[in-house]
Each structure stands twice: as structure tokens, then as C-alpha cells.
C-alpha positions in Angstrom: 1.8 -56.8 -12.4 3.3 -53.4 -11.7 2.0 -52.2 -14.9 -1.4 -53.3 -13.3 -0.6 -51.2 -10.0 0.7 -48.1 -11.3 -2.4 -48.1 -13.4 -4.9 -48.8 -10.4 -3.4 -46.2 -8.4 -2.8 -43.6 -11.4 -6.9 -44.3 -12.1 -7.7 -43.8 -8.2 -5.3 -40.8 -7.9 -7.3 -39.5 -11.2 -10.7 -40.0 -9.3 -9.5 -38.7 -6.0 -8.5 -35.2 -8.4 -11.7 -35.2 -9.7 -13.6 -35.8 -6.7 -12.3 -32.9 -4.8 -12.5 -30.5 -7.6 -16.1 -31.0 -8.8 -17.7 -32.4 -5.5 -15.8 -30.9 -2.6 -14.4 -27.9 -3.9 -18.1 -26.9 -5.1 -19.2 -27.2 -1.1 -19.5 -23.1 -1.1 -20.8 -22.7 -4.8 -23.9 -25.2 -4.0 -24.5 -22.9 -1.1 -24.5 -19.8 -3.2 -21.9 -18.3 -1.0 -19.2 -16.1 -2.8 -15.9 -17.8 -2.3 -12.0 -17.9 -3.4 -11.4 -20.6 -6.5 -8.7 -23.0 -4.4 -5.9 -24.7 -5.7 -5.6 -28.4 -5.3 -4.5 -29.8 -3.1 -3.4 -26.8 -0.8 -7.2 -24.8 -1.3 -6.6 -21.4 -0.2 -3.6 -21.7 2.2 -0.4 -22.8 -0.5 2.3 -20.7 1.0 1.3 -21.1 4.7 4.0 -22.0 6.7 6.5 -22.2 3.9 7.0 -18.6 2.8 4.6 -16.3 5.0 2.9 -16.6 8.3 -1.4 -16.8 8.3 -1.9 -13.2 9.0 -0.8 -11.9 5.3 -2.7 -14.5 4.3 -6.0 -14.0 5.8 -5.5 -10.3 4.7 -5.4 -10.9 1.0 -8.7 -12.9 1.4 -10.1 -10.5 3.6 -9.4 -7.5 0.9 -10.8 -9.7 -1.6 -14.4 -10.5 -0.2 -14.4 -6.7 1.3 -14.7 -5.7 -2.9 -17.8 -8.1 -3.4 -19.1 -6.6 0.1 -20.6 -9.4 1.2 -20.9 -10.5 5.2 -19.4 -13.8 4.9 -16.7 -15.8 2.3 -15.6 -19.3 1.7 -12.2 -20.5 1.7 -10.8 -23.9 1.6 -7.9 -25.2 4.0 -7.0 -28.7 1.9 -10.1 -29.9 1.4 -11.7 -28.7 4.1 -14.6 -25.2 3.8 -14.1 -22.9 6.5 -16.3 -19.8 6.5 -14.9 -16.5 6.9 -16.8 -13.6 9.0 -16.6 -10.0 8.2 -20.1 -8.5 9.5 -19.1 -7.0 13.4 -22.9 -7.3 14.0 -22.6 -11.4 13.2 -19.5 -11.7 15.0 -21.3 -10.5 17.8 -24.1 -12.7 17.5 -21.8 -15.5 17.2 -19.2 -15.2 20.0 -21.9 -13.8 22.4 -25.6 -14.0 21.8 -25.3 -17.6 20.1 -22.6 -18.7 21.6 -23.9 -22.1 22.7 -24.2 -22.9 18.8 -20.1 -21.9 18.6 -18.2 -22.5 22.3 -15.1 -24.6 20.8 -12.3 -23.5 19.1 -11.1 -26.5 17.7 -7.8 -26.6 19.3 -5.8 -30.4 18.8 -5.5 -32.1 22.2 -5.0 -35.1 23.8 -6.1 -35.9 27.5 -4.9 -39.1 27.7 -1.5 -39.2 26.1 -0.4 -35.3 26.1 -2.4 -34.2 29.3 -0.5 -30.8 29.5 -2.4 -30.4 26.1 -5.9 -30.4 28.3 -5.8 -26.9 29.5 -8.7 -24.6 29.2 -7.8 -22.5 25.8 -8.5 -26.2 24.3 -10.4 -28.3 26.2 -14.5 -28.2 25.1 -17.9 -28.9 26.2 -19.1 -29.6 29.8 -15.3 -29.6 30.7 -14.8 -26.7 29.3 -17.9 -24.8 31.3 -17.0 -26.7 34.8 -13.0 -25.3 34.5 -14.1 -22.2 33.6 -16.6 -21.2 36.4 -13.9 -22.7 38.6 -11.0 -21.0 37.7 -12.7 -17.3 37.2 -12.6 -16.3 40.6 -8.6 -17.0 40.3 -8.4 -13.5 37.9 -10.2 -11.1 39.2 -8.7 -7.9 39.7 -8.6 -8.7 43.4 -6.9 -12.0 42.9 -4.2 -10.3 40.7 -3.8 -7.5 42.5 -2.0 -9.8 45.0 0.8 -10.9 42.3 1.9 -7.2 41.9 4.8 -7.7 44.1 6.3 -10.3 42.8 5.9 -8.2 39.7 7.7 -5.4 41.0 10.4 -7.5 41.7 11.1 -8.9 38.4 10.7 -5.3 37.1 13.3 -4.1 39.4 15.7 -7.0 38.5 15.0 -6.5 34.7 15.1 -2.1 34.7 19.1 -2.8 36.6 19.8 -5.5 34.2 19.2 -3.1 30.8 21.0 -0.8 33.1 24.2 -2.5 33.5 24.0 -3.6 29.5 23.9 0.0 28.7 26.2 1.3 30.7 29.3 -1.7 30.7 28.2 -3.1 27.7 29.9 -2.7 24.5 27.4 -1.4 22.5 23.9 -0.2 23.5 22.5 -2.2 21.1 19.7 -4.5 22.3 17.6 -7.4 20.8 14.4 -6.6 22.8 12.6 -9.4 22.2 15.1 -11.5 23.7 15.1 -9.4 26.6 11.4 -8.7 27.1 10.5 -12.8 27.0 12.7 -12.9 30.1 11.1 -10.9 32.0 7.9 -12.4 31.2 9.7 -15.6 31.9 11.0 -14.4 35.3 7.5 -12.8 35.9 5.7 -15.7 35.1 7.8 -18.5 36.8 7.4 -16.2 40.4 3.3 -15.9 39.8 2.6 -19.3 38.5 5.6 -21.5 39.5 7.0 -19.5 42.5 10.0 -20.1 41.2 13.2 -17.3 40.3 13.6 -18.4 37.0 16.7 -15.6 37.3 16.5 -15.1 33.3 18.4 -11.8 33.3 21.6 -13.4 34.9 20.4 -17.6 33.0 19.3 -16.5 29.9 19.7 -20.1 29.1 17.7 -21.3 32.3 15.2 -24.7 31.8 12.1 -22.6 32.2 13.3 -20.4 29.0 14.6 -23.0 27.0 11.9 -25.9 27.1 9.6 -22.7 26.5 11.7 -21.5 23.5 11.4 -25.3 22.5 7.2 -25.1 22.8 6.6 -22.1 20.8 10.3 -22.7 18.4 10.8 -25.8 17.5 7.1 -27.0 17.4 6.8 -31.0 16.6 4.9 -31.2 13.5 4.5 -28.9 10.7 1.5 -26.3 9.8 0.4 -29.1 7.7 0.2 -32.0 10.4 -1.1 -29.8 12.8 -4.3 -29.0 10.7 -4.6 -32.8 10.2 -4.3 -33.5 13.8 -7.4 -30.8 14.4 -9.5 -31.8 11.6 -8.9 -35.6 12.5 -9.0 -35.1 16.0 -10.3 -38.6 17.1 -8.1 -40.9 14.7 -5.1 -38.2 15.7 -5.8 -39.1 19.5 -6.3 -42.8 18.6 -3.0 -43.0 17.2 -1.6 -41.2 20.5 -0.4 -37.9 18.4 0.9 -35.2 21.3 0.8 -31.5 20.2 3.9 -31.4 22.7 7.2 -32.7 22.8 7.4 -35.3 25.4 11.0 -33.5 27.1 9.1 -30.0 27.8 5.9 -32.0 29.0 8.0 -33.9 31.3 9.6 -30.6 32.5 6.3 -28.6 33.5 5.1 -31.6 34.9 8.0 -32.2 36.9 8.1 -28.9 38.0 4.7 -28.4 39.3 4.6 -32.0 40.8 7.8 -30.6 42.9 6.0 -27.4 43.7 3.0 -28.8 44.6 4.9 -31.7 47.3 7.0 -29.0 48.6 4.2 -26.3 49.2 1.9 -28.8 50.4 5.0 -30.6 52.5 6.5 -26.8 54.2 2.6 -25.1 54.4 4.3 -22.7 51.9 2.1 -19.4 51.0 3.4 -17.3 48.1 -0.2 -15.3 47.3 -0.1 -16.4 43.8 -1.8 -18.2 40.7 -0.3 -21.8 42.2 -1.6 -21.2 46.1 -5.5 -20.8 44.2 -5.1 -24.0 42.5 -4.1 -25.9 45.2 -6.7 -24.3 47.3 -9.4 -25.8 45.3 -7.5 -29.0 44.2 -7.5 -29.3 48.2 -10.3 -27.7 49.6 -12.6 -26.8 46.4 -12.8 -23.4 47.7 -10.4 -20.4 47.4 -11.3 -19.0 51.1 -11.2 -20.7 53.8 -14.9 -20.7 54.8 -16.2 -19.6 50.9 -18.3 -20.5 48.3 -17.8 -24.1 47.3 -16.4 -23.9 43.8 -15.6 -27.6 42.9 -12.1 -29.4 43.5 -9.4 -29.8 40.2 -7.3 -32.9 39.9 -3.0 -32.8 39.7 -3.6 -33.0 35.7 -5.9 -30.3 35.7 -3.2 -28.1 37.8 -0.7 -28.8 35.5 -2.6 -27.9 32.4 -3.6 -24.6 33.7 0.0 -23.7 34.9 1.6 -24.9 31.6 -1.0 -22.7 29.3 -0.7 -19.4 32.0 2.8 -20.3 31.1 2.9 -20.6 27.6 0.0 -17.7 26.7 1.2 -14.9 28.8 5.4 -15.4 28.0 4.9 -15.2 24.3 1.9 -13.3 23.7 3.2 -10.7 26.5 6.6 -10.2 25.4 5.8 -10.2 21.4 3.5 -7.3 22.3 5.6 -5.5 24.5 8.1 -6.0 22.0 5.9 -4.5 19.5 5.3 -1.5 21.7 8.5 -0.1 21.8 9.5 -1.0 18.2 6.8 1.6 17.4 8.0 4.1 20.1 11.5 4.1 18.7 9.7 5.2 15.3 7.8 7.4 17.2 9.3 9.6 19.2 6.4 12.3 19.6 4.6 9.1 20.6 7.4 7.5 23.3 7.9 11.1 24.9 4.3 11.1 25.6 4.1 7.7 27.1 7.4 8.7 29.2 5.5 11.9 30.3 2.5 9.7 31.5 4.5 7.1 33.2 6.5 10.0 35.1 3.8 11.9 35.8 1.7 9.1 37.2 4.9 7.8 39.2 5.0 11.3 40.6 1.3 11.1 41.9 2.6 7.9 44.0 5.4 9.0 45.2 7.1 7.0 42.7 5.9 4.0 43.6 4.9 1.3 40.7 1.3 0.4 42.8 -1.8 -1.2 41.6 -3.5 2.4 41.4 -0.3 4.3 39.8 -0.4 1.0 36.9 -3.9 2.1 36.9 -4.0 5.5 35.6 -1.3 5.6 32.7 -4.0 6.1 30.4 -1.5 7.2 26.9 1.1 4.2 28.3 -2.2 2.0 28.1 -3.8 3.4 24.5 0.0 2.8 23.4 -0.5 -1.0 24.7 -3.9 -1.0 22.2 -2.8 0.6 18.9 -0.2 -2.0 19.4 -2.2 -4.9 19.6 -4.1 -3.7 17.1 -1.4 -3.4 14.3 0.4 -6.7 15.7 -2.5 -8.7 17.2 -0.6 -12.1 18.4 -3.3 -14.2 17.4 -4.4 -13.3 13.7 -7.3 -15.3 13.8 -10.2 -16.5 16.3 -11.5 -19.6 15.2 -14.8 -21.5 16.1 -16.5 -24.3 15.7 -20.3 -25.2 15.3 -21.7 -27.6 17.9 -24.9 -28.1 16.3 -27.0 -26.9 12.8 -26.7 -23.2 12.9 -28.5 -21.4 10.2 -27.1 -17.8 9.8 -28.7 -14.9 10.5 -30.7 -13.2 7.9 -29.6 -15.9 5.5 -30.5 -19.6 3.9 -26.7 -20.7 5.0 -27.1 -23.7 7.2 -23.9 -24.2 8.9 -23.9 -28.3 9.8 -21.9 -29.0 13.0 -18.9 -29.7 13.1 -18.4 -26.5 10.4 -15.3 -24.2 11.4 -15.5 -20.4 11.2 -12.5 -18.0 11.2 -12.7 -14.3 12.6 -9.6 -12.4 10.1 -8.7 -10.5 13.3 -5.5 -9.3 11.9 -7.3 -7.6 8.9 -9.8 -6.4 10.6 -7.9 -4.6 12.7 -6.0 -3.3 9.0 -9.2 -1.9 7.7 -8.8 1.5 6.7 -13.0 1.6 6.8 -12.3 0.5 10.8 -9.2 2.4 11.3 -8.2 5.1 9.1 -4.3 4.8 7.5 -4.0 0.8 9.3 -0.4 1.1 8.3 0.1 4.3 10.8 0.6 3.7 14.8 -1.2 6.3 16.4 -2.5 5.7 20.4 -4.7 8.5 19.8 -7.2 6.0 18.3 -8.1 4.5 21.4 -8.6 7.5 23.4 -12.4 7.2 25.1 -13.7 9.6 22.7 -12.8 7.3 19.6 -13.2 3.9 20.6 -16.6 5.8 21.8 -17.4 6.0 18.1 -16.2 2.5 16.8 -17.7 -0.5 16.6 -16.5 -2.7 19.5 -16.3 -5.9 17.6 -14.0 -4.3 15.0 -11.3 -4.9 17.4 -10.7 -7.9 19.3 -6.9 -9.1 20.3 -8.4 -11.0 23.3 -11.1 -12.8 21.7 -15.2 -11.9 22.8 -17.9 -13.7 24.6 -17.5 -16.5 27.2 -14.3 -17.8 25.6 -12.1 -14.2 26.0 -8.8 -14.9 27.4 -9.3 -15.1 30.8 -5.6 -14.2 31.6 -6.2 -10.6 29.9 -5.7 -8.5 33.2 -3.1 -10.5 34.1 -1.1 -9.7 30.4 -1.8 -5.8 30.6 -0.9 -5.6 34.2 3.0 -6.9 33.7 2.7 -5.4 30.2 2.4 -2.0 32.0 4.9 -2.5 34.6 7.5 -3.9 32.2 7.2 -1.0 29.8 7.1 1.9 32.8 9.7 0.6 34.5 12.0 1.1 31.3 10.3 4.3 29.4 11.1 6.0 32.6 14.8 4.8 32.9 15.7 4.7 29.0 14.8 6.4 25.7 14.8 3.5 22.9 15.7 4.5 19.2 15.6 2.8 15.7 19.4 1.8 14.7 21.0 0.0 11.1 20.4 -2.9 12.9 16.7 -2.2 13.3 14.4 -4.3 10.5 11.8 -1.8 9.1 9.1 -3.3 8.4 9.7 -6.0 10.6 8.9 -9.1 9.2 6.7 -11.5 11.3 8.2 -15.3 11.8 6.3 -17.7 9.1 6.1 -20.3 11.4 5.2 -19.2 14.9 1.3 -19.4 15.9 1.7 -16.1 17.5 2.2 -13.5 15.5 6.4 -12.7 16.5 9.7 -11.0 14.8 11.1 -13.2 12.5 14.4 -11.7 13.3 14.3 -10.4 16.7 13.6 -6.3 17.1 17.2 -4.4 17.7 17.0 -0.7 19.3 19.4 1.5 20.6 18.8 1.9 23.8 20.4 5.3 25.9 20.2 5.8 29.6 18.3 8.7 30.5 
């Protein structure tokens, strides 16, 4: 009888080999669109996860289609075809002008069971459109304007902090990206939260370490995860979270307490949480204006959690980023120093909204630097109905994913001359005046760009003024060149941290 078994399931195994390789791994072929021969069962994607992050990855295929010069390439994630777009003038058409045929990006979530999973960077259709046009008005530069303040604080806090290391310390020898996702802890917890997360003097705070835990010590591997997205309905039938159930019961814990307490004391702080409980209370975000729609506790949560968890990481791993190429750069950091100081010196020193403003080499810096380490290597979207491609017989069926290679787009010599070198000077006015737009695109395009992005450059910009003009930062043994990106971090972070000396100036 085992004989039997193992012979029935050898047989089906043999079927189930042959199946993918002449049926579904022919899914681009019987299209007659060029693609990259997969290996079964990994496809395109073997080492994913396991030896190298997705951005390398994505590259390689990238430079390969880029020699057949064609607009579009297949790939394979398992079993699974997901179509590749090079052509700026079809991304273009498909994030903006046909955007209704692509509005989802196929992010895992769960409403029911993982609720802090619901937020608006997930979340799709109607629900989708009705958060959105709700929560716009919340980051305008008005709206944001507001926050600076509490920004300024944190920025004061962090700039003495680095001080004090540098001048007790041992050794002035710092892990920046350690130090950098405090402050955009501390800044964070005070504009969302209204909370002192007091990182500098707790590094080991809750706020830090259940967010450490979200982006760290993620509960599923690569693997699982792509399941969970590609099977989303059987994934949320079987309850599957995208969270760990100890950091979702901190963030909700914390902004059920902040929300009894500020509705309890009439508490105004002028921040992101004072907008959402205006409309979850009054569905408006002026007393007396435009009715907006009301938001539900769930809703406030999910927002909180993803301003949270998008603008700690994203914001320090590219702030990181910055100065790693300024202490390789010098010509490049004394420049930036020179536009802080003599911005500062306009305001009579003062880090205003105006004076953050008009640091136009601190800000082209902040560019080249999300161009050569984008945080998100890839946009992805998804087709909501038939879509047949521009200019060609493809029919894309819904339900199809497509994948913008961000990472080596923005790598393209053809795009950007020597990728490899960090120069600012690329996005002076003058340049970006002659590239196209959709070339470079760390925020996303269309109705679905990160709607936090003002937010992220303003304390991007105040973080790295307040220390260029207090401290010159220089490469040191310690100092990993290249650095080498973590393999298993969405974002695109430092496997190993990013060590500079740092000297008081």
C-alpha cells in the first residue's frame, strides 16, 4: 500500500512538473512577449530573500530586456506571470491616464482579523477612493506646516544628543542609521501620536522596539508573503495577519489611549491625530467647513500605524543614505553645509517653514539620494479589469500584476549618465528640465503617490540641516563601501548599519 502511494503521488508530482513547465510557464511565449526562461519552481525570483534583496534582482532583468529593447518583459514569480514595464511613456499612461484599469497595488491585508493591516497604502476600490479624498486635505502644505514645531523640537533634542556623543563619548564613531530612525521615531510619535517617544535618552523605548519588530522581524518569510498576496481571499479565510499580534496590540493600545484622553481633557496638539479625530467626530476638519465624511476608531488606527510605519523607515534609510554619500563626498557635503548656513543666515537662524524651503543643493542632495537608494525598488499594480496595451495585441486579463523596476530605472546610464556616481547636480531645474519625468519615481505617480511625501522631505530637511550645520561626517574603517542593502527588509535599508566619523564643527 505504500508502494501504491509513493507511486500516486511520485505520478502527480510528475504531472504537476509538467504542467507548470509546458502550460504555465509558456503564459508569456503564447502571447509573443519576450520573457526570462524561469526555473521551476522559484520562476525568476530563486535567490530572493535568501541571498540578495529584490532590487539587484529586478536590475539583472531589467539590463536583460533593455538588450532586446523592447517596452515590456515577462517574468515569473513561482508560477505566477507578472509583466515588467520599461516604456516612461506607458508608465505614464498606466499610473495616470488609465489609472482606473490599474488603482491597486496588491498589498496582503486583512480587515477583519489584522485591522491595522487596513490602512490606505493597502486597502482598494471604493474604500480606497472614499479614504483618500478624506484624508487629502490632512497633507497639504498648510496642514503640515503646523507640525513644524514639534519638528523643531525633536531636531533640537537630536542636534544636542550627537553633540554630547561626540564630545563625552569615547569615540566619535556613529552608527547613523540607528541614530537617524530615532529621530524619525521621536518626530513621528510627537506629529502622529503626540507622544515624547524620548528615543535619544530610550533608545530601547516601546514605540522603537515594536517598530524595529514590524519592519525586523517580519512574521512570515518573502515566500509566504507572496502567497498571502496572490491568495488573498483563502489567506484572509484562514485569518493570516501581515502583523504580529504584540505590535498590533501596541498601536492599537496606544491610539485608543490617545484618542480617550484627548477627547476626555479637550486636548489640542495641531497635529496629524487632532485631523483625524476632527472628522471621526465632526466629519469636517474646520469647524464650520466642507463636509468631508466621518472615519471610524479602526480607520484612525490604520492611518496612524501606516504614517508610523512609512515615514520612520523610509525617512531615516534615506537620510541615512544622504549623508553616507556626503562623507564620500566632501565637495558635495561642503556645499550642502554652505546652503544650509547660508539659508539659516537669511532667517536669522531660524529653522522656519520658508528657511526649509529654500535649501535648494540640501534638497537636490535629498533626490540624487533617493534616486541611487530608492526605498521602495519596485511599484507594483494590479489590473482591475481587461486592459489591452497600448499600441499592442497584449490583453492584460484582470487580476494580471505589473511591476515598475524603479530601482533600475533610476540605474540607467541611458536615464542618468554614470548611475553608480552621486552627483546633486542632476536634479538641478535645468536637468530634470531635460529628463523624462517618469524615469524617476521614488514616491510612486498618479492618484496612488504617497500622500505623506511633504511630510517625509520636510523632517528629512530639518533632520539633515540641523546636523550639516553642527557636524562634518567622514567615511571611517568601520565604514562599509559599498554598503550592502539588508536581503530581507521591504525597504531598501543597510544590511549592516552605516558607521561615520562624526567631528564637531
Amino acid at each position: 500500500m505504500l508502494a501504491v502511494i509513493g507511486t500516486v503521488f511520485l505520478a502527480l508530482l510528475a504531472l504537476c512538473y509538467v504542467w507548470v513547465r509546458e502550460r504555465r510557464y509558456r503564459f508569456w511565449a503564447d502571447r509573443y512577449v519576450a520573457y526570462i526562461e524561469p526555473q521551476f519552481p522559484y520562476g525568476n525570483f530563486k535567490t530572493l530573500g535568501k541571498v540578495e534583496h529584490i532590487a539587484p534582482i529586478t536590475q539583472r532583468h531589467y539590463e536583460h530586456f533593455k538588450r532586446l529593447g523592447v517596452p515590456y518583459g515577462g517574468v515569473f514569480m513561482l508560477t505566477t506571470p507578472l509583466l515588467y514595464i520599461f516604456d516612461t511613456e506607458l508608465i505614464k499612461t498606466l499610473l495616470v491616464k488609465d489609472f482606473q484599469y490599474f488603482p491597486n497595488r496588491g498589498v496582503y491585508f486583512n480587515e477583519r482579523d489584522d485591522p491595522l493591516s487596513a490602512h490606505m497604502f493597502a486597502i482598494e476600490g471604493q474604500k480606497w477612493r472614499t479614504l483618500r479624498t478624506k484624508l487629502s486635505p490632512t497633507f497639504t502644505s498648510g496642514r503640515i506646516r503646523t507640525t513644524l514645531p514639534l519638528v523643531i523640537e525633536v531636531c533640537r533634542r537630536f542636534r544636542d544628543h550627537v553633540r554630547a556623543a561626540v564630545v563625552d563619548g569615547e569615540s566619535n564613531v556613529v552608527e547613523v542609521h540607528d541614530l537617524l530612525s530615532r529621530y524619525t521615531i521621536d518626530v513621528i510619535g510627537a506629529c502622529a501620536f503626540g507622544i515624547e517617544c524620548n528615543s535619544f535618552r530610550d533608545p530601547d523605548n516601546e514605540f522603537r522596539r515594536y517598530g524595529k519588530i514590524a519592519f525586523d522581524k517580519l512574521p512570515h518569510s518573502p515566500l509566504v508573503v507572496y502567497l498571502m498576496k496572490a491568495f488573498r481571499g483563502y489567506a484572509n479565510r484562514l485569518g493570516m495577519k501581515q502583523l504580529h499580534d504584540d505590535v498590533s496590540r501596541f498601536f492599537l493600545g496606544v491610539v485608543r489611549d490617545t484618542v480617550e484622553l484627548r477627547e476626555r481633557e479637550k486636548i489640542v496638539r495641531n497635529d496629524f491625530m487632532d485631523l483625524l479625530l476632527k472628522l471621526k467626530n465632526t466629519g469636517r476638519l474646520e469647524d464650520g467647513g466642507e463636509q468631508i465624511g466621518h472615519i471610524t476608531f479602526e480607520e484612525i488606527a490604520a492611518q496612524a500605524f501606516i504614517f508610523f510605519t512609512a515615514g520612520y523607515d523610509t525617512s531615516s534609510t534615506a537620510m541615512t543614505y544622504t549623508l553616507y554619500e556626503l562623507a564620500l563626498n566632501q565637495a558635495a557635503q561642503e556645499k550642502a553645509r554652505a546652503c544650509v548656513r547660508e539659508t539659516l543666515h537669511k532667517y536669522d537662524g531660524q529653522l522656519t517653514y520658508e528657511a526649509l524651503s529654500n535649501m535648494p543643493y540640501l534638497e537636490q542632495c535629498i533626490d540624487e539620494t533617493l534616486r541611487k537608494h530608492p526605498p521602495v525598488a519596485i511599484l507594483e499594480r494590479n489590473a482591475d479589469k481587461d486592459y489591452r496595451v497600448p499600441n499592442s495585441g497584449l490583453v492584460l486579463r484582470r487580476g494580471q500584476k505589473v511591476m515598475i523596476p524603479i530601482y533600475a530605472m533610476h540605474h540607467d546610464p541611458d536615464h542618468f549618465p554614470e548611475p553608480d556616481e552621486y552627483r546633486p547636480e542632476r536634479f538641478s531645474p535645468e536637468e530634470v528640465a531635460k529628463r523624462d519625468p517618469h524615469c524617476y519615481l521614488p514616491f510612486g505617480e498618479g492618484p496612488r503617490i504617497c500622500i505623506g511625501m511633504r511630510f517625509g522631505s520636510l523632517q528629512a530637511k530639518a533632520g539633515l540641516a540641523s546636523l550639516l550645520d553642527t557636524f562634518r561626517f567622514s567615511v571611517c574603517p568601520q565604514t562599509q563601501i559599498p554598503v550592502q542593502y539588508s536581503r530581507t527588509n521591504f525597504i531598501l535599508g543597510p544590511a549592516n548599519g552605516v558607521h561615520l566619523r562624526v567631528e564637531l564643527l
